[in-house]
LOTORRO-661723 format. One record per residue (C-alpha): x, y, z. Coordinates in steps of 0.2 Angstrom, whole numbers, always signed. Example, Ala and Ser with C-alpha at 12.3 -4.5 7.8 and 13.67 -1.06 7.14 Angstrom:
REM LOTORRO-661723
REC/+62/-22/+39
REC/+68/-5/+36
END
This chain:
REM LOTORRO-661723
REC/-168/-25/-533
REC/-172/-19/-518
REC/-177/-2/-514
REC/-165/+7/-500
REC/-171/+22/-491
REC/-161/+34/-478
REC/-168/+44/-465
REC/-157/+58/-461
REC/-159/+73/-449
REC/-147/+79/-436
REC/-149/+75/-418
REC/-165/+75/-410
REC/-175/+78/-425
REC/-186/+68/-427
REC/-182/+51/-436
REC/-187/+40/-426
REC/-204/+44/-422
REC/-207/+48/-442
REC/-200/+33/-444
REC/-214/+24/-437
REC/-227/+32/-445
REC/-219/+28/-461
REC/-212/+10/-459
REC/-231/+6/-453
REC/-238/+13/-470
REC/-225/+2/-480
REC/-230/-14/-468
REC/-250/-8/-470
REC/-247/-8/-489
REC/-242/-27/-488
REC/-224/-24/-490
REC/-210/-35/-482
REC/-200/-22/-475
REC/-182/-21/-464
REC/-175/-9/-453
REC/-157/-5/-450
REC/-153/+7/-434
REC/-136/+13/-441
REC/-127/+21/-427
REC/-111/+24/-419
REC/-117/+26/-402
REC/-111/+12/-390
REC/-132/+11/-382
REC/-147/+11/-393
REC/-165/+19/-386
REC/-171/+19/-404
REC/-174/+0/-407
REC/-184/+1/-391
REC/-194/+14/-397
REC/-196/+4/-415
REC/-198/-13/-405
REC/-221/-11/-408
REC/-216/-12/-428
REC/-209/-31/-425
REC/-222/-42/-436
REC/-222/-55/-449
REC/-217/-41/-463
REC/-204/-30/-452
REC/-188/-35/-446
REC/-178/-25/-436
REC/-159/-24/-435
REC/-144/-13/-427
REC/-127/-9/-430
REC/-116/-11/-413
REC/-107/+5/-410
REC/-91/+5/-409
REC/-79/+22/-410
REC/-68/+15/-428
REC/-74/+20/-441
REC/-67/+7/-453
REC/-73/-6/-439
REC/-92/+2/-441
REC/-91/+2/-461
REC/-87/-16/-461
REC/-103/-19/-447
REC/-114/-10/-459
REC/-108/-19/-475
REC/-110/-36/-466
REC/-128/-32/-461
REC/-134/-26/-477
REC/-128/-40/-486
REC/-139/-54/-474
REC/-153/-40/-478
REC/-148/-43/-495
REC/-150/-61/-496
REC/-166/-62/-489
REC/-174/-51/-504
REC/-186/-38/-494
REC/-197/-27/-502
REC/-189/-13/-497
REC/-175/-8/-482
REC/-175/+7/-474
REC/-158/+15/-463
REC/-160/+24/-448
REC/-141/+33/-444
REC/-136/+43/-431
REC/-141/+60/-429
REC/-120/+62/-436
REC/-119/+53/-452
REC/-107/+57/-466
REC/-120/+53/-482
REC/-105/+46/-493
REC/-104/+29/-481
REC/-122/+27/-486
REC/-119/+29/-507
REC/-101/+20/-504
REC/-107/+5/-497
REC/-122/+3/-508
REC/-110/+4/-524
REC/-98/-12/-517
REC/-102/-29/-523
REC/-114/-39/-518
REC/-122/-24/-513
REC/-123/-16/-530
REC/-132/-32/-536
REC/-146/-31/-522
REC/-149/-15/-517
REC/-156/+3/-528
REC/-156/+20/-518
REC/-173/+22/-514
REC/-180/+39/-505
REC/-169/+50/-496
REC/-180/+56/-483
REC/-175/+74/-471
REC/-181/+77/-455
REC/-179/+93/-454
REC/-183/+102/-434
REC/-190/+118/-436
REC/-186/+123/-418
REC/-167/+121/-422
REC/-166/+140/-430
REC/-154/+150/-420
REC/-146/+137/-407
REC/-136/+128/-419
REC/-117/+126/-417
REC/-105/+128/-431
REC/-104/+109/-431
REC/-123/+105/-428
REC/-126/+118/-444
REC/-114/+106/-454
REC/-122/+92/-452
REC/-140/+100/-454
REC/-133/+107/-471
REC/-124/+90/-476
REC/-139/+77/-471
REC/-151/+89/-482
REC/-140/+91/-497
REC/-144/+74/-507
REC/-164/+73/-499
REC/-178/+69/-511
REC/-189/+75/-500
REC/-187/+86/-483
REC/-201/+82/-468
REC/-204/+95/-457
REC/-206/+90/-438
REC/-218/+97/-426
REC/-227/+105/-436
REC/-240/+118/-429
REC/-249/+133/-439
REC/-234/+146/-431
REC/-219/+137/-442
REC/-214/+149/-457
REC/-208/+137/-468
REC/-200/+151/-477
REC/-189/+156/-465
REC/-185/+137/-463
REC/-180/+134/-480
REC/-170/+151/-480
REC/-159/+146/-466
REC/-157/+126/-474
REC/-149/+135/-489
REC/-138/+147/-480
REC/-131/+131/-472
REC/-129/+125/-489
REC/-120/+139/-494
REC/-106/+139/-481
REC/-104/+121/-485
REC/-99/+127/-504
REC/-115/+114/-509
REC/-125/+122/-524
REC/-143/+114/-519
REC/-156/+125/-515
REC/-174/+121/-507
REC/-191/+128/-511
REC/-207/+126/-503
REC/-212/+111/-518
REC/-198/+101/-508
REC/-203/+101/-493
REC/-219/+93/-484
REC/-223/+105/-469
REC/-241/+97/-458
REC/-245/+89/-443
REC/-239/+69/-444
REC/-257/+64/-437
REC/-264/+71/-453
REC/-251/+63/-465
REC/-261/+56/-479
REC/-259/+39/-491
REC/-256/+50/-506
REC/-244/+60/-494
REC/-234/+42/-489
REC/-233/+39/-507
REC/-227/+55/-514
REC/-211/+51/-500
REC/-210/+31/-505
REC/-205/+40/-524
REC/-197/+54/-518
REC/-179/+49/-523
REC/-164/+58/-521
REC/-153/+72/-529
REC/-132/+71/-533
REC/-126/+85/-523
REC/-107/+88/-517
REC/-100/+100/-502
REC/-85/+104/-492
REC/-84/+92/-477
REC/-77/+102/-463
REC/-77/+88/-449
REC/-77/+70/-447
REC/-92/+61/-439
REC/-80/+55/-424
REC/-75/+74/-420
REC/-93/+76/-414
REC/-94/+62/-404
REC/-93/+70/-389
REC/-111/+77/-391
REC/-119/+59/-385
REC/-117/+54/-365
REC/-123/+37/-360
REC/-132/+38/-340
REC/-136/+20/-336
REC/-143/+9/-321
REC/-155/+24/-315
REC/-168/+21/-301
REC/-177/+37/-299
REC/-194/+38/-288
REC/-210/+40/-300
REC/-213/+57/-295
REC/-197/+66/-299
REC/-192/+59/-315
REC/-200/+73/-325
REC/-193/+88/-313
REC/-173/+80/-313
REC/-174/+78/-331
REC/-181/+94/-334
REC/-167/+102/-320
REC/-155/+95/-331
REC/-163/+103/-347
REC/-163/+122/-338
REC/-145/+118/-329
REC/-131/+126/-340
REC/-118/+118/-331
REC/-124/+103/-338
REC/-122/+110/-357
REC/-131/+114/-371
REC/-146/+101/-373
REC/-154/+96/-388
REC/-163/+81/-383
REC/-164/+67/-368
REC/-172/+49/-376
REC/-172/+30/-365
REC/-184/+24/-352
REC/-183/+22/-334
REC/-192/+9/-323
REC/-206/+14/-311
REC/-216/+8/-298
REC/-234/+13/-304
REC/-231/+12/-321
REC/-219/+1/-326
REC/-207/+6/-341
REC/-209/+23/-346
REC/-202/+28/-363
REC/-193/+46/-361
REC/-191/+58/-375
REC/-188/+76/-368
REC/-184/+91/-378
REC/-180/+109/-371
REC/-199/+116/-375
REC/-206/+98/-365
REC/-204/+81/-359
REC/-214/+65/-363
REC/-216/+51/-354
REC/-226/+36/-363
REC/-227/+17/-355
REC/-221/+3/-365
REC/-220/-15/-362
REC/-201/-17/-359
REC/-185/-4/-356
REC/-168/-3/-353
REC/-162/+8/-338
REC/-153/+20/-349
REC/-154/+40/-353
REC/-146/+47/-368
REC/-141/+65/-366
REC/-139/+75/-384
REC/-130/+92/-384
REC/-114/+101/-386
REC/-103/+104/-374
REC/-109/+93/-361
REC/-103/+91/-344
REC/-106/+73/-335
REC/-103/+77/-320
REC/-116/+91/-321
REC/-128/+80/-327
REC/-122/+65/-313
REC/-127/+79/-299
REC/-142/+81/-306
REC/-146/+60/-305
REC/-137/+52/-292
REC/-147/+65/-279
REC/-160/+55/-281
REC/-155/+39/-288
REC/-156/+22/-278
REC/-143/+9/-292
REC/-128/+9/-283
REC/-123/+3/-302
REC/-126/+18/-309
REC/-113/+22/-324
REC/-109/+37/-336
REC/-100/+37/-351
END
């Protein structure tokens, strides 16, 4: 059967970029691997970002987002059963940073699937930087993503993260949720991803997953409205950085997580953009889409409008 892992971790996390380092172990190993981009956004950055994996032993698929939840079920199902068929090594699913874990074991359990597939790892991205500005609803989801984890990875890392202190507050959130898990440091790997070892790739590959059960106080559709969609963006190369660091500061514009797509430019081409509150990253890649994902609570779009059409030069520019 095939093994079936799940990356969880709430918005802006990490999961994507750990995702990377670990689907290129599994490929490096000589394993044929898939990977399913599982989420209900209506725009996906992440496959971009995932598109230097494609090779002969990775295949890369995505769930179109649609706002039913039924509809998306049946979209996951349908992909995981032409996964199914083609007998890879192992799969591994990327959901939204808003995931409700019972879809994952549900579907799993439904024939064919249950002929095909075996839980695998369930792997936690866990941000250490989230301590202290979490909502009531982000704090659910980082308590409810955690709860069934083999394994919890701490992202960046850097010799100032009291991972103490981080596993205190994961539990507290597991407490409010009525969930009766609790973390301790031999749960958790907590280093710098550039210094992630073999031995350290293998102890994740067989990290598994515990039964755990909480109280669900929301439904994935009733944080939706944390995603905004900003597309057809034409900025000039040299105030990319400052507007999307505007936006970070402006608290008109809400309370911002993250900021992930890619812009075209002049000098450079396609620059990936990945922007947290502490920086923002730019990196060139070989190809884009002209799209910026805003992640947040309580996010104003015309805020954040103001903020790109002073500068931007698409008179197709859309937000959603």
């Amino acid at each position: 059967m095939t093994k079936t892992d799940l990356l969880t971790g709430i918005l802006g996390s990490g999961k994507t970029t750990f995702l990377l380092r670990y689907a290129r172990y599994l490929i490096d190993s000589g394993l044929r691997i898939a990977i399913l981009v599982n989420d209900l956004g209506a725009v996906n950055v992440d496959m971009l970002m995932l598109s230097e994996l494609k090779c002969d032993r990775c295949q890369l698929e995505m769930i179109a987002g649609t706002a039913d939840p039924c509809c998306h079920k049946r979209r996951f199902k349908t992909q995981l059963i032409s996964l199914g068929m083609q007998h890879f090594d192992r799969v591994i699913i990327e959901p939204s940073g808003i995931f409700d874990m019972d879809e994952f074991f549900d579907i799993l359990h439904e024939s064919p699937l249950d002929n095909w597939f075996e839980v695998g790892s369930i792997i936690g991205i866990i941000d250490p930087e989230c301590g202290g500005r979490l909502t009531e609803q982000m704090e659910y989801l980082f308590a409810s993503e955690a709860s069934c984890c083999g394994k919890l990875v701490v992202s960046k890392f850097n010799s100032g993260v009291d991972t103490e202190k981080l596993i205190e507050h994961l539990n507290s959130s597991l407490a409010e949720i009525k969930c009766d898990r609790r973390f301790t440091e031999r749960d958790v790997i907590a280093k710098d991803w550039s210094e992630l070892t073999d031995e350290d790739f293998r102890v994740i590959t067989a990290a598994g997953y515990r039964s755990s059960s909480y109280v669900k106080k929301y439904r994935a559709e009733e944080i939706l409205s944390s995603v905004r969609y900003f597309m057809h963006i034409s900025l000039p190369d040299e105030v990319i950085v400052s507007v999307i660091e505007g936006i970070m500061r402006d608290e008109r514009c809400g309370r911002i997580f993250r900021i992930k797509g890619s812009l075209f430019t002049e000098k450079q081409g396609w620059l990936k953009i990945n922007a947290m509150p502490e920086k923002v990253e730019t990196e060139p890649v070989s190809e884009g889409q002209s799209v910026l994902i805003v992640i947040g609570d309580d996010l104003d779009k015309s805020a954040i409008d103001a903020h790109l059409t002073k500068f931007n030069s698409d008179p197709e520019y859309v937000s959603v």
